[in-house]
C-alpha positions in Angstrom: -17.5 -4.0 -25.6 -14.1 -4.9 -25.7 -11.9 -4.4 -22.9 -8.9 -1.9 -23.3 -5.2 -3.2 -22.0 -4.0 -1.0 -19.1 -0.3 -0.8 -18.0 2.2 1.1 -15.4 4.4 3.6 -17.2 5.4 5.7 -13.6 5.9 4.9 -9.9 6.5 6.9 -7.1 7.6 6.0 -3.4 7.6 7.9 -0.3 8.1 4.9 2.6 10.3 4.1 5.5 13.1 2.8 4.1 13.2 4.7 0.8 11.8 8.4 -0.1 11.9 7.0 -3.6 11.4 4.0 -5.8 15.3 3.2 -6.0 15.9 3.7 -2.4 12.8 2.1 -1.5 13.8 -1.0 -3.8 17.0 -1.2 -2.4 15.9 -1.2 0.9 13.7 -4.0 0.2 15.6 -6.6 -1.5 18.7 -5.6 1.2 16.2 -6.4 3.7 16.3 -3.3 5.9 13.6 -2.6 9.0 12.1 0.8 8.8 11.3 0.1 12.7 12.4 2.6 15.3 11.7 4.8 18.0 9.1 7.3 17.6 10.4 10.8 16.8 7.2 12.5 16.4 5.7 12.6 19.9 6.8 11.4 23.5 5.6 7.7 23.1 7.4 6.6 26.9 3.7 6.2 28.1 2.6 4.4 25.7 2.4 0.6 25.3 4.7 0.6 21.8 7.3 2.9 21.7 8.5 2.3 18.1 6.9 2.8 14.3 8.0 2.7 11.0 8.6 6.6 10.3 9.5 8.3 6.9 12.8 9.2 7.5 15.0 12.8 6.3 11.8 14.1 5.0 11.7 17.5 4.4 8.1 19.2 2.7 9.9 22.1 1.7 12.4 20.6 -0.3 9.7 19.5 -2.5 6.5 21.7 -1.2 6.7 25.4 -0.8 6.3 26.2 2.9 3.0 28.1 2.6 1.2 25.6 0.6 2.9 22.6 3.0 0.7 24.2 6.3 -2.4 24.1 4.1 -1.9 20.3 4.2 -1.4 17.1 6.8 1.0 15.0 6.6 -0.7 12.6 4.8 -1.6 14.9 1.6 1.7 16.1 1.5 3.3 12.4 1.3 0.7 11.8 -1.8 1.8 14.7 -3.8 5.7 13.7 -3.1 5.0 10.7 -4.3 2.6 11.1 -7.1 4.9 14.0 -8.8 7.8 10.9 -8.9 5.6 8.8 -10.9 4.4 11.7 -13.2 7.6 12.6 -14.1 8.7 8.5 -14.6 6.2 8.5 -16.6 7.2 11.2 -19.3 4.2 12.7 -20.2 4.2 15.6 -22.5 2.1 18.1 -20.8 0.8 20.0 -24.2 -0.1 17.2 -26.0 -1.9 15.0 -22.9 -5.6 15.0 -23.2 -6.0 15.7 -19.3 -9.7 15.7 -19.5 -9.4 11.8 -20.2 -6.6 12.1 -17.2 -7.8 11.6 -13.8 -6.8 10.4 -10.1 -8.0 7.9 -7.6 -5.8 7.2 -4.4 -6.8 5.7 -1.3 -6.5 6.3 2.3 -7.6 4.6 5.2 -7.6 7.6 7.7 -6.4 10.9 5.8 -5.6 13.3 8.1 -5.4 12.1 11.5 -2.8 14.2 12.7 -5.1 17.6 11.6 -7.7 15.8 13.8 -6.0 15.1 16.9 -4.2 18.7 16.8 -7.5 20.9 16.8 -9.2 18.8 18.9 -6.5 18.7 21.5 -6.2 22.6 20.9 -9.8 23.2 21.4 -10.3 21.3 24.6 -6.8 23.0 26.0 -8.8 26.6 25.7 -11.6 27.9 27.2 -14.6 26.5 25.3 -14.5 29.5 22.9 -14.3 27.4 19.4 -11.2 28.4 17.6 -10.4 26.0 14.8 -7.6 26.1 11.6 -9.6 27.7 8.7 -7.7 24.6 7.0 -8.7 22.2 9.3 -11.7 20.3 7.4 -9.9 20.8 3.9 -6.9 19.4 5.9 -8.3 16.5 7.4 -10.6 15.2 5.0 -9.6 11.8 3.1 -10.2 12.6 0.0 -8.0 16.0 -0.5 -4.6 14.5 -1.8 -6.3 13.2 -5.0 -7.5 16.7 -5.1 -4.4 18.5 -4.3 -3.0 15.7 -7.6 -5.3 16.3 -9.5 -5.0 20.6 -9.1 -1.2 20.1 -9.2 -1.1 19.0 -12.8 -4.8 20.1 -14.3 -6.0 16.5 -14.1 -10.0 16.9 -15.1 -10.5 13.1 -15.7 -12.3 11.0 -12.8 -11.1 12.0 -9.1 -12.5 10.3 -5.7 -10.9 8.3 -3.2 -11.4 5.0 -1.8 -12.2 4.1 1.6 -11.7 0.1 2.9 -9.1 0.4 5.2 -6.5 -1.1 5.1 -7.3 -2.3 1.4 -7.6 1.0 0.5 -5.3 2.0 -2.3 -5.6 -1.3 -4.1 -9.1 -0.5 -4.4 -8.1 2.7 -5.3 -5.8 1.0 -8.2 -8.6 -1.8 -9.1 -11.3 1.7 -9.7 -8.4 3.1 -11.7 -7.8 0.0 -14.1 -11.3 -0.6 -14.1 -11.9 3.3 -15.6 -9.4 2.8 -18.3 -10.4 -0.6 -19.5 -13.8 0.4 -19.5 -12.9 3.6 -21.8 -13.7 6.8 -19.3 -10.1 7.4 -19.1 -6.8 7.1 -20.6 -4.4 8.4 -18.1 -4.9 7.4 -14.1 -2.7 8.9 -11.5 -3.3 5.9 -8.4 -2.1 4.6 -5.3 -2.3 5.6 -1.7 -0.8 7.3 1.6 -1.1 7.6 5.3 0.2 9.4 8.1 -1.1 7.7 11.1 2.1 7.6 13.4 0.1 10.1 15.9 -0.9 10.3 19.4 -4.5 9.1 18.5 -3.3 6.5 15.8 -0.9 4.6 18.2 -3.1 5.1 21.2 -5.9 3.6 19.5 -4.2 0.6 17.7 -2.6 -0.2 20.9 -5.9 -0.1 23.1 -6.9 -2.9 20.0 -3.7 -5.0 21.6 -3.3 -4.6 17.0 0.6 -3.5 17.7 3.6 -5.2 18.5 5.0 -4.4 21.9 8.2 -5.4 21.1 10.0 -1.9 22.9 12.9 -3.8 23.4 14.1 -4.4 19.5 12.0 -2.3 17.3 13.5 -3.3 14.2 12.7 -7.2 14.6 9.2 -6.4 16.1 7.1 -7.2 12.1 7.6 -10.7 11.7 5.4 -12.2 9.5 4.9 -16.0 9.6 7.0 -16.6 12.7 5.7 -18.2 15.8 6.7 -15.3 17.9 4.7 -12.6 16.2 2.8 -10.2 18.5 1.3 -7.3 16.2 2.0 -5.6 13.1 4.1 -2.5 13.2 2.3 0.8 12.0 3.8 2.6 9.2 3.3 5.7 7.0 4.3 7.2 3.5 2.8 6.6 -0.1 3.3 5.2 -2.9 1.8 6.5 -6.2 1.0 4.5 -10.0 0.5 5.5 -13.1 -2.0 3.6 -15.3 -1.9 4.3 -19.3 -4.3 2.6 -21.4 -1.3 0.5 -23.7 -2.1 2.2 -27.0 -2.1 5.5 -25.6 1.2 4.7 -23.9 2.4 2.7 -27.2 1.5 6.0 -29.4 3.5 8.2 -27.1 6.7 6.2 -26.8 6.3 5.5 -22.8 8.3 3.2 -21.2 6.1 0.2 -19.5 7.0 -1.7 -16.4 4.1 -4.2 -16.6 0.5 -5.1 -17.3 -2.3 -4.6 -15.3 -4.0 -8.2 -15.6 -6.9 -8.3 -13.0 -8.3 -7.1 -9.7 -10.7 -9.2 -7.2 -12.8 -8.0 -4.0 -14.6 -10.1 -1.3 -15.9 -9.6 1.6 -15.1 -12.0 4.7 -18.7 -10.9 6.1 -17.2 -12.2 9.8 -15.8 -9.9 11.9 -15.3 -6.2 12.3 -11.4 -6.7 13.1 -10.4 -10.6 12.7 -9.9 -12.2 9.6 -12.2 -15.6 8.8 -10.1 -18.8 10.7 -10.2 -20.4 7.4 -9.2 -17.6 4.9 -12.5 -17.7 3.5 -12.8 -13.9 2.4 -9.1 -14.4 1.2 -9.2 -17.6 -0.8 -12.4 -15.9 -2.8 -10.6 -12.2 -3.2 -7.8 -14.2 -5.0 -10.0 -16.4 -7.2 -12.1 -13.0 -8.3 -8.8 -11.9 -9.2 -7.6 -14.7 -11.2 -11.0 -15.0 -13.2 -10.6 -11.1 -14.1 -7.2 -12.0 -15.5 -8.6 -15.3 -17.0 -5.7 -16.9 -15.5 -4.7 -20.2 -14.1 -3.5 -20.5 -10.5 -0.6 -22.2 -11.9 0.6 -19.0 -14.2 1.3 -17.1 -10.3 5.0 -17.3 -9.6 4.3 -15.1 -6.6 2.4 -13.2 -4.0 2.9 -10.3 -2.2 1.3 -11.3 1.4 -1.0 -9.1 3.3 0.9 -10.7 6.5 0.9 -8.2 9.1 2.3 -10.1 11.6 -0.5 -10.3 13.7 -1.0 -14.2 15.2 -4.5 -14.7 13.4 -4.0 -12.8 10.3 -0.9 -14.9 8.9 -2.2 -18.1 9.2 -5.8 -17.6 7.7 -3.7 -16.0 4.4 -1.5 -18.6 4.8 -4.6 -21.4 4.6 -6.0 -19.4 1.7 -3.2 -19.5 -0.6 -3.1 -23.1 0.0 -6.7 -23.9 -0.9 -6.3 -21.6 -4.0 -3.0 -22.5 -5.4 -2.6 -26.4 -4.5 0.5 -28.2 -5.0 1.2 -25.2 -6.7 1.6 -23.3 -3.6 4.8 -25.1 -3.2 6.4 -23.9 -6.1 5.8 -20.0 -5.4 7.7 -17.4 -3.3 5.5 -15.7 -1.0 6.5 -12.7 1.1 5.6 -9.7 3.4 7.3 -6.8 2.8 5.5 -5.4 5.6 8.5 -6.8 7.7 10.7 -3.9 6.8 8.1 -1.2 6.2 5.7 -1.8 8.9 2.0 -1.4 7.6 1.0 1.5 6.0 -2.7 0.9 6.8 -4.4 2.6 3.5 -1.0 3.0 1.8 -0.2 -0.5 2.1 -1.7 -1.9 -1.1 0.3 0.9 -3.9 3.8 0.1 -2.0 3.3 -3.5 -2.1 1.8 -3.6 -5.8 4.9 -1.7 -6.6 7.1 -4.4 -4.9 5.4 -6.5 -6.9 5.6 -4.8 -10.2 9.6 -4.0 -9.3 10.1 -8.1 -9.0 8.9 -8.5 -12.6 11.3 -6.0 -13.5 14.4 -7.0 -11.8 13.8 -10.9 -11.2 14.4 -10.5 -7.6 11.6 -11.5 -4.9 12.2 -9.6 -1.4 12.4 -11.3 1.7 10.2 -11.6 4.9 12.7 -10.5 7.1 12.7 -11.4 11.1 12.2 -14.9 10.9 13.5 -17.0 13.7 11.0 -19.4 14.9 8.5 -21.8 12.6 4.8 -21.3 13.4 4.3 -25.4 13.4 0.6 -23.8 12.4 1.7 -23.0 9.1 2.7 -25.1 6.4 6.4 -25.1 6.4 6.6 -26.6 2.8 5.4 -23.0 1.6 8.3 -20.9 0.4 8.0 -17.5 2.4 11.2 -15.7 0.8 12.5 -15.9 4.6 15.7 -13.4 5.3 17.1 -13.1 2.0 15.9 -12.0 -1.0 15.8 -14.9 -4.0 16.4 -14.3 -7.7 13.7 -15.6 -10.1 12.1 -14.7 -12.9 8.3 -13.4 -12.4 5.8 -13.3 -14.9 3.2 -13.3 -12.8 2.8 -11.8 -9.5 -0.6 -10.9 -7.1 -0.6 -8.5 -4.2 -3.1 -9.1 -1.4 -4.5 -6.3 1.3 -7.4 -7.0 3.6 -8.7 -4.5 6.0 -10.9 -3.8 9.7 -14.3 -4.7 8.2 -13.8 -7.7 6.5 -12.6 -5.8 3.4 -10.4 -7.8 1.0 -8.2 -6.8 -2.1 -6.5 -8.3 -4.8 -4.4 -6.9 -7.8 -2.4 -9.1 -10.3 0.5 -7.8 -12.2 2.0 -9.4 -15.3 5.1 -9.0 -17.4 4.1 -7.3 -20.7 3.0 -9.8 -23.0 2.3 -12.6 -20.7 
């Protein structure tokens, strides 16, 4: 069976430094930090003080204020999100087939927040149980590609995926996969998180996983340099939607890009730490490239996991030198993680539309916050550092690993390519 062309005719941002895709673009190739001081709880106690909060956010200015308390944080941030990529997109409601339209987003976590808040309430009381009637509908991971899929009468496949931090590239690999293969035509994807809670930060923190830089919040996520000390945890969404290219073509949709290939590996080393020599990386990156039936040399750029974190940088860093060569050299890499902090599940749909948003506009984002050279890393590679570079891309791959030795990889390609 022949394999059916899938491209991106919507996208839809909800991060911290954009609540859409044109503030969120602009944020990035400006290179703004979405780091700060925690707003949403008294942090003082805690060993980081700081995250990368969605900022001016109001539910009810897109969410009516009944159906917003029937949801965490997280859901609400995925139907924000989703409904500005549904509306990019253009569709004409009475003539869309939405039984061959579905949903698959991702989460890492869902709805933490919902969690910690009955829990904490019920061990405040007596012992008698008294618990949200919304709390398990709340929580649960996969309810925002319900609440999507509800919103706008979606029937088409709907489920969530779960890999941590690799979550909603995943979630966008499942949704290609579903179109190419002919179960779908219409796939509303991506991914959100709302993890910026007393149990989220406590527990990352007991993991030494977060910078502790209290002092200058806004320079703490810097990927590649020698100084690094943690990631910085962030929240918000970002949403996709993938059209198989006749059924966009037909309808007159405007396309940003092709979907070209996705790749999965396992490291199969370590329930936190990334293989020392990239192993799990280098192999997510070739799967991709063999699904595209591409050449290493095609890539003009990648979209780095690069957390910050001292281990995780430099075995991504190895990896993309064993896979690409000499041609390593010749690419811009980057970590937009630098401004928005990692959004854990989320991470993958915001960086894939970085990605997809470079093709468009010929501008690569920097990796902000560098100071120092890690004399561990290659310093021939081109890291994008500080300022964003004009280029054209043609070609461009987004990587996200996560806790479990989970690894991701999505490839996006100018139409035509």
């Amino acid at each position: 069976m022949a394999l059916r062309r899938v491209v991106v005719t919507g996208l839809g941002a909800l991060t911290p430094i954009g609540n859409n895709i044109e503030e969120y673009w602009n944020g990035l190739i400006n290179g703004v930090s979405g780091a700060a001081p925690i707003t949403y709880y008294d942090a003082s106690k805690f060993r980081t003080h700081f995250a990368c909060e969605v900022k001016n956010f109001n539910v009810e200015d897109f969410i009516d204020r009944k159906e917003a308390r029937k949801m965490d944080r997280y859901a609400q941030y995925a139907l924000v999100a989703a409904d500005e990529a549904v509306q990019d997109a253009g569709f004409n409601f009475e003539k869309l087939d939405k039984d061959r339209a579905g949903v698959i987003w991702g989460s890492g976590i869902g709805g933490l927040e919902t969690f910690q808040i009955e829990v904490l309430n019920y061990a405040a009381g007596d012992g008698t149980p008294k618990f949200n009637p919304f709390f398990i509908p709340k929580m649960i991971a996969d309810i925002a590609g319900g609440h999507i899929s509800i919103k706008y009468g979606f029937r088409g496949p709907n489920f969530t995926t779960v890999s941590a931090c690799a979550s909603s590239t995943n979630a966008i690999i499942d949704a290609f996969n579903y179109i190419r293969l002919g179960h779908a035509d219409v796939m509303v994807t991506g991914g959100s998180e709302a993890a910026v809670t007393i149990a989220g930060m406590g527990g990352f923190n007991a993991m030494h996983a977060l910078s502790t830089r209290n002092d200058d919040p806004k320079t703490a996520s810097r990927p590649m340099d020698k100084d690094r000390d943690g990631f910085v945890l962030g929240e918000g969404a970002g949403a996709l939607i993938l059209e198989e290219y006749e059924h966009a073509i037909a309808r007159g949709a405007t396309i940003y890009c092709e979907i070209g290939g996705g790749g999965m590996s396992a490291d199969a080393h370590h329930i936190t730490a990334p293989h020392p020599e990239g192993l799990g990386a280098k192999n997510v990156m070739l799967n991709c490239l063999r699904d595209a039936g591409l050449k290493p040399t095609d890539v003009d750029g990648v979209n780095m996991h690069g957390t910050s974190t001292p281990l995780g940088d430099m075995a991504e860093s190895k990896a993309i030198e064993q896979v690409f060569g000499e041609h390593a050299y010749t690419m811009n890499l980057n970590s937009t993680k630098s401004m928005t902090g990692h959004l854990l599940g989320a991470a993958g749909a915001i960086e894939t539309i970085s990605a997809i948003l470079s093709i468009k506009h010929g501008i690569v984002p920097p990796t902000i916050n560098h100071f120092t050279d890690d004399e561990k890393i290659d310093p021939k590679l081109n890291f994008t550092f500080n300022v964003a570079q004009k280029r054209e891309m043609n070609v461009v791959m987004s990587n996200t690993f996560g806790f479990g030795g989970h690894n991701a990889c999505v490839l996006v390609k100018k139409l035509g390519f």
